[in-house]
N, C-alpha and C positions, 0 to 999 in steps of 0.2 A: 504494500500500500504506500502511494507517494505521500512524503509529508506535505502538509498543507503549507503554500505558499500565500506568506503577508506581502502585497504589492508594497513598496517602498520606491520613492526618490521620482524617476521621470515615469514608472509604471503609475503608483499611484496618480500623479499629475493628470495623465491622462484618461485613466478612469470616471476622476472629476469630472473634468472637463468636458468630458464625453456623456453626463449626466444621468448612465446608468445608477441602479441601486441593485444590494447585496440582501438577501434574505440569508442568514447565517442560522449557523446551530453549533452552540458550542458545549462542552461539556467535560467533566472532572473524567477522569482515568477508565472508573467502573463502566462508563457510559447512560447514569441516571446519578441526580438529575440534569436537565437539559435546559438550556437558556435557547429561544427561538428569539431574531429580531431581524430588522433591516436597518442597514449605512450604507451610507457612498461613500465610506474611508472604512475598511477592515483596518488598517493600523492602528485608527487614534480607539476603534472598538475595541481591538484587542487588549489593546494597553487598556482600557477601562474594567473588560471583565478581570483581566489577572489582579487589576488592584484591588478588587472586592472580594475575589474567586482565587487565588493563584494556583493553586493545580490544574483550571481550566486552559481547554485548547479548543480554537475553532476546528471541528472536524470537517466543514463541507458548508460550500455555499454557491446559491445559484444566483444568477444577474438578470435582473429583466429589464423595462425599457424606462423606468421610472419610479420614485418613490412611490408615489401614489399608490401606485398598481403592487407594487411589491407590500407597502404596510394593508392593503386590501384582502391579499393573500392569508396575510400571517394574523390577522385578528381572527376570519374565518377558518383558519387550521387548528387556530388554540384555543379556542373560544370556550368551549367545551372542556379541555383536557385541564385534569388536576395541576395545582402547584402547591410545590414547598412552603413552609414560614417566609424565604425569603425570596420568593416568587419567581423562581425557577419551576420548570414545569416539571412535574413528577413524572415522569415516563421516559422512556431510555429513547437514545439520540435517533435510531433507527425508525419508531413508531413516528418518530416528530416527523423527517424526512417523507416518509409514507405521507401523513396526512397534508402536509403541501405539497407534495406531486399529486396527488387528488384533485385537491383544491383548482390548482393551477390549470389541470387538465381539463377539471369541469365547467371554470373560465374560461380557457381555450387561450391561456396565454403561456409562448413559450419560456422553458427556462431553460439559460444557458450555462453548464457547468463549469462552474472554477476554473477548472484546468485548460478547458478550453479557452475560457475568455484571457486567459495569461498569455497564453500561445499567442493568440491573437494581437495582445497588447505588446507584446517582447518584439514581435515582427511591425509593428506601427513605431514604434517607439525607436530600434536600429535603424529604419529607415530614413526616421528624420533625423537619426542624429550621425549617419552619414552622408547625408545631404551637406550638413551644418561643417564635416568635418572636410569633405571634400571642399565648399564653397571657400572655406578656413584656408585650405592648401594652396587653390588659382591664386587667390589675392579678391574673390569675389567678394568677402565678408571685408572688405576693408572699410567700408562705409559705418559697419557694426563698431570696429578698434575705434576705429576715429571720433565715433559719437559716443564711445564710453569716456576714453582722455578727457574730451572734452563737459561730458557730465560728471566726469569725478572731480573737476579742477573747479567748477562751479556747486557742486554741493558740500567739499569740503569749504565753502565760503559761511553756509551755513548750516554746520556740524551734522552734515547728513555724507553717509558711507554704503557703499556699495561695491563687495569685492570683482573680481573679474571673473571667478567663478559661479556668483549671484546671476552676476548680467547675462553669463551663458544659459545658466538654468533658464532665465525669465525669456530669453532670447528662444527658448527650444520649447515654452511653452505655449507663448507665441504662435509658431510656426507652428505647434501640434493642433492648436484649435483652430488657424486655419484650413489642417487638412481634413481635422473632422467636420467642420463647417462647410468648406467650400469643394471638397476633393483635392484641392492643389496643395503643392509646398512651394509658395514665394519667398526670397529672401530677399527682400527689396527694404527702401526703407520705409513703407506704409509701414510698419511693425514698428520703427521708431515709439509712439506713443505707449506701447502694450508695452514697452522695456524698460523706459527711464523716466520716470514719476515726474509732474512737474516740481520743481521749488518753489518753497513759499518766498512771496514776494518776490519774483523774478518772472516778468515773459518769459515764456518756453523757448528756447536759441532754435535755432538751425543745426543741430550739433554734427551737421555732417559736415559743412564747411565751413563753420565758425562765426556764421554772419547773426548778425541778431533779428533774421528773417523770422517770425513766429511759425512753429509747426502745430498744424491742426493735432485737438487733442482727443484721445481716442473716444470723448462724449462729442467733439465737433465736426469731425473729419467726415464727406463722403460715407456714405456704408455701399459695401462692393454690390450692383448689379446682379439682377437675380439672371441666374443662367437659361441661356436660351432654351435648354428642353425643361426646365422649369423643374428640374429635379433637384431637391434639395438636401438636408443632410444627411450623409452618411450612417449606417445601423452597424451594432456586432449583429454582422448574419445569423440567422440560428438554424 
């Protein structure tokens, strides 16, 4: 049995951002009792049951296409079923499972399993960040160096810090809701606004060529053209 993988760093990111939610089940060693819930971050979850539970482990969780629909699921799975003093659900991990693949089936909504949707996520995620690393190599990302210099040298004016490692994260989160939004990965500088925060008390610069040109800010900028076959954003297939 594979152990259960915690998305962390650009997996989680994209998760988010991608606005699935997680219907979990987690559970102490024996397998009863069982905690059922739904998040859009298994990490900050996890760390919450171990601090109340610590022997607890998420054994298994499925993604579906929204909160909503995922906390819809799981009132009607457990509605019914006993719980402990501290409101863990009496019944072993495997009976909980059963009754929301039921639920979900009799819904008619699909659920996509953990492992899969990781797979999934692993292969989105190297994609754009060899994109980022290739554009990195030509000299095409020069635009990005040049408007970090330049927004470091003006927020350490007023005691604001952003390392170079930061601006790539924020840089590659960027570019990831792009792709789940639009299908494309641009590295252009429309991304400028989603990277580098304005400062207080400061017009926003030009930070690509230094000029005190204002750059639209990512509440005022254009929003990109809906595309011509009118298809819009992208799903984890199921």
């Amino acid at each position: 049995m594979m152990e259960f993988e915690i998305p962390h760093a650009a997996d989680r990111e994209y998760l988010i951002v991608f606005g699935v939610a997680a219907i979990y089940i987690a559970t102490i060693p024996r397998g009863e009792p069982c905690i059922v819930g739904v998040t859009r971050d298994l990490g900050q979850t996890f760390d919450g049951i171990r601090d109340k539970w610590p022997w607890s482990e998420i054994g298994c969780a499925f993604w579906v296409k929204d909160r909503d629909t995922a906390e819809a699921i799981v009132a009607e799975a457990t509605e019914v079923l006993p719980r402990d003093p501290e409101g863990r659900l009496a019944v072993r991990a495997e009976f909980a499972r059963r009754q929301i693949e039921l639920v979900a089936e009799r819904r008619k909504v699909p659920l996509t399993d953990h492992d899969a949707v990781m797979l999934r996520v692993h292969a989105a995620v190297r994609h754009v960040q060899e994109k980022i690393n290739e554009a990195n190599a030509s000299g095409d990302l020069g635009w990005f160096n040049t408007a970090y210099r330049s927004w470091r040298i003006e927020a350490k004016k007023v005691g604001r810090v952003m390392s170079y490692a930061e601006a790539l994260a924020r840089l590659r989160k960027a570019v990831t809701k792009r792709l789940i939004t639009l299908d494309v990965i641009d590295l252009d500088t429309d991304l400028l606004p989603d990277i580098f925060p304005e400062l207080p008390n400061r017009a926003a610069e030009n930070y690509v060529d230094g000029s005190k040109n204002r750059v639209l800010s990512s509440r005022t900028r254009p929003r990109p053209k809906p595309r011509a076959d009118g298809s819009g954003r992208r799903g984890i297939s199921h």
